[in-house]
C-alpha positions as CSV (number, residue, x, y, z in Angstrom):
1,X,117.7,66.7,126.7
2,X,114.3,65.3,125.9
3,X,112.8,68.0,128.4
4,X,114.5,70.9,126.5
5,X,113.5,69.6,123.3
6,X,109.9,69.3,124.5
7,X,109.7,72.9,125.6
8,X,111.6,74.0,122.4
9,X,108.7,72.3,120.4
10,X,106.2,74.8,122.8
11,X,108.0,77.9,121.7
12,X,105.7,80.3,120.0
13,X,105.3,80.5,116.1
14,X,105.5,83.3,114.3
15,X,102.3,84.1,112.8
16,X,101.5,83.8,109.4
17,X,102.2,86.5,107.1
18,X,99.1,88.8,106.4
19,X,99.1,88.5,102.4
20,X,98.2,84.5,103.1
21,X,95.5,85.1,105.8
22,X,93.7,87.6,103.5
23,X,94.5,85.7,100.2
24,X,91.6,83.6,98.4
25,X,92.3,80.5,97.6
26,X,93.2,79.2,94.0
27,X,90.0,77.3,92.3
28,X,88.1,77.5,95.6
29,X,84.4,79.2,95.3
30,X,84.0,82.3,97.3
31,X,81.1,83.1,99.3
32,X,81.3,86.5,100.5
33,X,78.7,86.0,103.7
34,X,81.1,83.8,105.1
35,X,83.5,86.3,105.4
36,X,83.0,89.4,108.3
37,X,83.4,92.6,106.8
38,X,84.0,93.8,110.5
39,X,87.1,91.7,111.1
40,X,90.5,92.2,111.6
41,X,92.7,88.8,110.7
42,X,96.1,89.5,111.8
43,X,95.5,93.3,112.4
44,X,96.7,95.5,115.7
45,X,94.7,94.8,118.9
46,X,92.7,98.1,118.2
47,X,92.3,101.4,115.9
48,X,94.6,103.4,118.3
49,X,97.5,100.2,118.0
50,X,97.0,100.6,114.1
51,X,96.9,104.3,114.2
52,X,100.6,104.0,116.5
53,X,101.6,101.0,113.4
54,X,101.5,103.1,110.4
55,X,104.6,105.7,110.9
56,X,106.9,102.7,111.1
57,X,104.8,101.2,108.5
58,X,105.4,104.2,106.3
59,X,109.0,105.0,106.6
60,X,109.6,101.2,105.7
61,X,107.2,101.7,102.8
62,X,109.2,104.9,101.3
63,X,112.4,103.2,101.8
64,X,111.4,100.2,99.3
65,X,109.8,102.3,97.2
66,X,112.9,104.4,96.8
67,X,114.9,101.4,96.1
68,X,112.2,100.4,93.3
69,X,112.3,103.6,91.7
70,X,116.4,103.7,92.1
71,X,116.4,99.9,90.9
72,X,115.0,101.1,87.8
73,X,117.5,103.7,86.7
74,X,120.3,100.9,85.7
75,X,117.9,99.7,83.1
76,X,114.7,97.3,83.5
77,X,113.4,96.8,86.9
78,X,110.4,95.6,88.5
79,X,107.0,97.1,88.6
80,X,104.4,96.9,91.3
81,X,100.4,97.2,90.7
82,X,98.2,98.0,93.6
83,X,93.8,97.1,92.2
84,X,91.4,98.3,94.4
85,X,88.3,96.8,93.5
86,X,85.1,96.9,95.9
87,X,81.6,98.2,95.9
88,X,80.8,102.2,96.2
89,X,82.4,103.8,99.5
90,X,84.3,100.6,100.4
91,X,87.4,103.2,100.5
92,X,89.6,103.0,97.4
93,X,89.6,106.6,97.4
94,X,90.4,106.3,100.8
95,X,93.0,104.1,100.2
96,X,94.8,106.5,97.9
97,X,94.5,109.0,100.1
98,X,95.9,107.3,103.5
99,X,98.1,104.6,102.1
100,X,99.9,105.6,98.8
101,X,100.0,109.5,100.0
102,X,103.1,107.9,102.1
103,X,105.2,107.5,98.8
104,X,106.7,109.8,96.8
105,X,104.3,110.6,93.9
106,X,107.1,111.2,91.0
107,X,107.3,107.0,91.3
108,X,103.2,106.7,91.3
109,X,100.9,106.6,88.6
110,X,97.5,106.3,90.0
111,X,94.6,105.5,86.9
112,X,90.8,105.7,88.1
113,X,88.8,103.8,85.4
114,X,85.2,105.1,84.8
115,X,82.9,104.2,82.1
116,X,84.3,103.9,79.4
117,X,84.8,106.6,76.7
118,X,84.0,106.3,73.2
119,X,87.1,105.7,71.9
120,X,87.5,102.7,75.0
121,X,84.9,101.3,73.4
122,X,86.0,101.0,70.0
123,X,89.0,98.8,71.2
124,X,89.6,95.7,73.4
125,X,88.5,96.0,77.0
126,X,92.3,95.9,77.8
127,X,93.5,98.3,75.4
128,X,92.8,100.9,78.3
129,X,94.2,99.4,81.1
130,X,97.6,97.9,78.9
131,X,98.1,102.0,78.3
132,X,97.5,103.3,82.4
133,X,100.4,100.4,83.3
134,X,103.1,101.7,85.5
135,X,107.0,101.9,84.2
136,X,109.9,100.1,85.6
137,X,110.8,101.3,88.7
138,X,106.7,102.4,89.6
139,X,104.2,101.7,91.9
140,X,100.9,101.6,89.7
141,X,97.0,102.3,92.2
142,X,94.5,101.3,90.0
143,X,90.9,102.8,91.0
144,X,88.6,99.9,89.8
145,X,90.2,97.9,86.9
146,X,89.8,95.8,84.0
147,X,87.4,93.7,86.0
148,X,84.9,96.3,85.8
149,X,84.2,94.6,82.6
150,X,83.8,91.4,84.1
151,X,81.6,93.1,87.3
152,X,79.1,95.6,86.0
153,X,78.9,94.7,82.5
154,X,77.6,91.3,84.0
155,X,75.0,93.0,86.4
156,X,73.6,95.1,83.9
157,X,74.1,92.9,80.9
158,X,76.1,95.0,78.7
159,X,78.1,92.4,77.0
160,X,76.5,89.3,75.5
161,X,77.0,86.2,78.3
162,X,79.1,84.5,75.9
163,X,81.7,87.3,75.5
164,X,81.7,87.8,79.2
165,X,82.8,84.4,79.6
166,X,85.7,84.3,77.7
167,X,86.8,87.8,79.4
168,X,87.8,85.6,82.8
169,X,90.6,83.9,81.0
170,X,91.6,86.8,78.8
171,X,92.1,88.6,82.3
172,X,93.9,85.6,83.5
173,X,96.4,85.8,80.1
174,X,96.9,89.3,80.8
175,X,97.8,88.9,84.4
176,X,100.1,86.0,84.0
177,X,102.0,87.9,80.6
178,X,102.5,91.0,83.4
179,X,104.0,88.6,85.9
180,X,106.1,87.4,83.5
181,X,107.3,90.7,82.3
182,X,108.6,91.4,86.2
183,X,105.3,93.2,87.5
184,X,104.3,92.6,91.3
185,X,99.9,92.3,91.1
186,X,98.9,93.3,94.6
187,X,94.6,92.6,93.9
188,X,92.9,94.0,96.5
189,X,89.0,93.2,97.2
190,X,87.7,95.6,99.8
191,X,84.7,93.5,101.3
192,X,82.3,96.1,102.8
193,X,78.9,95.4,104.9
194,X,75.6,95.9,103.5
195,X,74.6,98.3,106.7
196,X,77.7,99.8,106.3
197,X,77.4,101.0,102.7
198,X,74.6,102.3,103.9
199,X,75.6,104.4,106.5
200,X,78.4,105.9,104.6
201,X,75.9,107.3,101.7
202,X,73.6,108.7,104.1
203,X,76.8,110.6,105.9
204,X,77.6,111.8,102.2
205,X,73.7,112.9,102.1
206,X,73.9,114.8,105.6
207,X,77.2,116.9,104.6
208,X,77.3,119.2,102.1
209,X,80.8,119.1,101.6
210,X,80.3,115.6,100.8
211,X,77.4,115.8,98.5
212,X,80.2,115.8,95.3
213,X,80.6,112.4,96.3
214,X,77.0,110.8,95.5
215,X,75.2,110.1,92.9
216,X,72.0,108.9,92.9
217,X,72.7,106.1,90.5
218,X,74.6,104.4,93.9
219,X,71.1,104.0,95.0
220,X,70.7,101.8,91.4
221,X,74.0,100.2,92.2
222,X,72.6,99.7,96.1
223,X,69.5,98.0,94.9
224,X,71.7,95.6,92.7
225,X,73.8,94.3,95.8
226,X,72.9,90.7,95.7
227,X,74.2,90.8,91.4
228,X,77.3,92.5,92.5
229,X,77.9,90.5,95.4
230,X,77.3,87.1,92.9
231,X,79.6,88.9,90.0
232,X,82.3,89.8,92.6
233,X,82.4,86.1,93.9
234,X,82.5,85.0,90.1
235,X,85.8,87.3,89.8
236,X,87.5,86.1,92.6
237,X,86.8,82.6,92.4
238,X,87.8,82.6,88.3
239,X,90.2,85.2,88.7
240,X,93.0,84.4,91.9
241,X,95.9,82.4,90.1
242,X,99.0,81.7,91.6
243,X,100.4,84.5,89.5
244,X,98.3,87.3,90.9
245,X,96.2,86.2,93.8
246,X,92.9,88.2,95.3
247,X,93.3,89.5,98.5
248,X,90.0,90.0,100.3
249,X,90.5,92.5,103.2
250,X,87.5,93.9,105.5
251,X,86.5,97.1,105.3
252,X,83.9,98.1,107.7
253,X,87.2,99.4,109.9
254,X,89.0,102.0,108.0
255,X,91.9,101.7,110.4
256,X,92.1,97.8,109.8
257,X,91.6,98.6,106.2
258,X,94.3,101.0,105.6
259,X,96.6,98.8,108.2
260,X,96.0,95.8,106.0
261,X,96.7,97.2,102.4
262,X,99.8,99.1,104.1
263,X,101.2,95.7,105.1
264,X,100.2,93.9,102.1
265,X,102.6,96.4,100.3
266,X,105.2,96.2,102.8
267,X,105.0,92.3,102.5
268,X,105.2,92.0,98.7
269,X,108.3,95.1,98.3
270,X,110.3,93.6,100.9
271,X,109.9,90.0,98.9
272,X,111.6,91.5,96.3
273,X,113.6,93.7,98.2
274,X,115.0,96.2,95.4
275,X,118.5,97.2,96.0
276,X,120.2,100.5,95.2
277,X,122.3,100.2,92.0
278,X,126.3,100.8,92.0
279,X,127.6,103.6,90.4
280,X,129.0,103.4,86.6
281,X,131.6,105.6,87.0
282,X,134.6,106.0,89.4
283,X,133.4,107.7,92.6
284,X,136.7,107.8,94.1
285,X,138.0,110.5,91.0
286,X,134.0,112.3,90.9
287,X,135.5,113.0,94.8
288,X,138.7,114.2,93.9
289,X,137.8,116.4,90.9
290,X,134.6,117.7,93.3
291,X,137.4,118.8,95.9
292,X,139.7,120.4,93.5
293,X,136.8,122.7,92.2
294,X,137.2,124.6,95.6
């Protein structure tokens, strides 16, 4: 007996799930050259095992997203937000593209926030994102967010220190009032390499096609790196609460990347695993009267 429970206790665990290998730790600092924007915690052994993961990974993903959106028609229901933050070319367009193209858009409302307008600017730094939230039922993608105004307003001192300051915990209100009100933050940081940033604007440089992608203020923002990388670490380390936690997920590896925000998803709609609602009215006589219509 002792023998048997020996070799029980040597059975294999299963491993963690990937939303608490990539998460960042509550009220821990975050020092982003500790972390390898080349790795692959938890991911397939290779880019042609991800590449072979993602059809199952999609079909699961549509299915729970149906259910959301169907969860929603009975009145109320849950909400999920997806924030892609990262520096240029770290692949939230990419993202979008690879990732949510797998859902059905009528239950996606995707918001790309870029500087803001002049009427943005004459209300809260909320007020915009409050009015791009997704409706019951939803998946939300925000491109960049609202801590662009905690990220370059701090590198290139837009916003007096002290009122920067105070946005951390504003953010933190804001994300623990959504929780409340039954919305699912999935924050994504997508931790890209210096050298690879780099190659990816010169690729946009040597194709044309591509040239509608740069600017030359990401040479600006390139020369900033250190700042960003000091402001990003700020926002993760003031800004991952138990309510809505940063994931940081490497993105040197598209496939990895893409693999890794697919199964954060996954991970977060099967927790609250929507159901399909019953019907309010008798199907049983809907049947009958269908039939007798010929």
């Amino acid at each position: 007996m002792a023998k048997k429970d020996r070799k029980a206790g040597r059975r294999k665990q299963p491993p963690p799930a990937l939303r608490e290998l990539l998460r960042i730790p509550e009220g821990e600092p975050v020092d982003l050259a500790s972390y390898d924007s080349r790795a692959t915690p938890g991911g397939p052994a290779d880019k042609a095992a991800a590449l072979a993961a993602v059809p199952p990974l999609a079909q699961r993903l549509a299915g729970l997203q149906e259910r959301l959106y169907a969860a929603s028609t009975a009145g109320g229901g849950r909400r999920v937000l997806l924030i892609l933050q990262g520096m240029d070319t770290s692949g939230k367009g990419g993202t979008i593209k690879h990732v949510i193209g797998h859902f059905n858009p009528a239950g996606c409302r995707i918001r790309a926030f870029k500087t803001p307008t002049p009427e943005e600017r004459s209300h809260p730094f909320l007020w915009r994102v409050r009015r791009a939230l997704p409706e019951p039922g939803e998946i939300g993608i925000f491109d960049r967010s609202q801590y662009e105004d905690v990220l370059i307003t701090r590198v290139r001192e837009l916003v007096p220190r002290r009122d920067l300051g105070r946005r951390y915990g504003q953010i933190n209100r804001f994300e623990q009032g959504l929780a409340d009100n039954g919305v699912t933050l999935v924050k994504v940081f997508l931790h890209l390499g210096h050298e690879e940033q780099r190659d990816r604007l010169l690729a946009r440089l040597d194709n044309p096609d591509k040239h509608w992608k740069f600017s030359p203020s990401d040479i600006e923002d390139r020369a900033l790196w250190p700042a960003y990388q000091e402001a990003y670490e700020l926002a993760l380390h003031r800004c991952s609460t138990s309510a809505a936690p940063w994931y940081l997920v490497p993105a040197d590896r598209k496939w990895y990347r893409n693999w890794a925000i697919s199964t954060l998803l996954l991970e977060h709609l099967e927790a609250l695993d929507p159901a399909y609602p019953e019907a309010d009215f008798d199907v049983e006589e809907s049947r009958r009267l269908l039939l007798a219509t010929g």
